[in-house]
N, C-alpha and C positions, 0 to 999 in steps of 0.2 A: 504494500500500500504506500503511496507514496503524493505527500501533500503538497506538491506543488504546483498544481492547480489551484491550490489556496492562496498563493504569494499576493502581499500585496506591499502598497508603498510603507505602509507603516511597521513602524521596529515593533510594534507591543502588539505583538500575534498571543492570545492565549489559546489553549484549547480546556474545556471544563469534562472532568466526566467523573462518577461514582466512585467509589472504593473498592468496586467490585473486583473480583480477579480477571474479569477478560480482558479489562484496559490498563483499570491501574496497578495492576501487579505484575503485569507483563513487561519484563526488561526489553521486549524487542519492542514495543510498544514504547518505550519511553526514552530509547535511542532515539529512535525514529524521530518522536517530538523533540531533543533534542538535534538532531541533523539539519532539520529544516528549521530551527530557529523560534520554536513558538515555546511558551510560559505552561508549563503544566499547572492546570486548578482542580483540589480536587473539593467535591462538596461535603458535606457532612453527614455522617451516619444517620439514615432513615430521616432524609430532607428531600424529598423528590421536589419541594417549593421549590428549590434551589438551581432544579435543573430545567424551571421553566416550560418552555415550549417543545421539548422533549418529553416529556413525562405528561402533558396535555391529554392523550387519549386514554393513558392511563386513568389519569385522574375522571374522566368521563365515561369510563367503563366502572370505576368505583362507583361512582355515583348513580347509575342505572343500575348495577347490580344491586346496592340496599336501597333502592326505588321497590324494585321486585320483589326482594325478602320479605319488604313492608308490606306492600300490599298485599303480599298473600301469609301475612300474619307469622311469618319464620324467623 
């Protein structure tokens, strides 16, 4: 995978992602963001607020799912 299709004019490239182990425990993963020059960020433990517009369907699939629960009294 390789980010440089991302480059841009600006020095303060971050990339944000989870704690999880596919991104951020992943050494090859964090070379990488290293190489091409971007800020690793990482969010906070069971903070999906955090990660925005990402976590978006999530957060709307929660919300229809205890709609459902509700109304059928579960």
């Amino acid at each position: 995978m390789v980010l440089s299709k991302f480059k841009s004019v600006d020095k303060h490239r971050i990339m944000c992602t989870d704690k999880g182990g596919e991104l951020a425990r992943s050494l090859l993963f964090q070379k990488m963001v290293d190489i091409e020059k971007f800020t690793l960020e990482m969010t906070g433990s069971d903070a999906s607020a955090q990660n925005g517009m990402i976590e978006s369907p999530n957060k709307h699939l929660g919300n229809m799912t205890r709609c459902i629960l509700h109304t059928a009294d579960l």
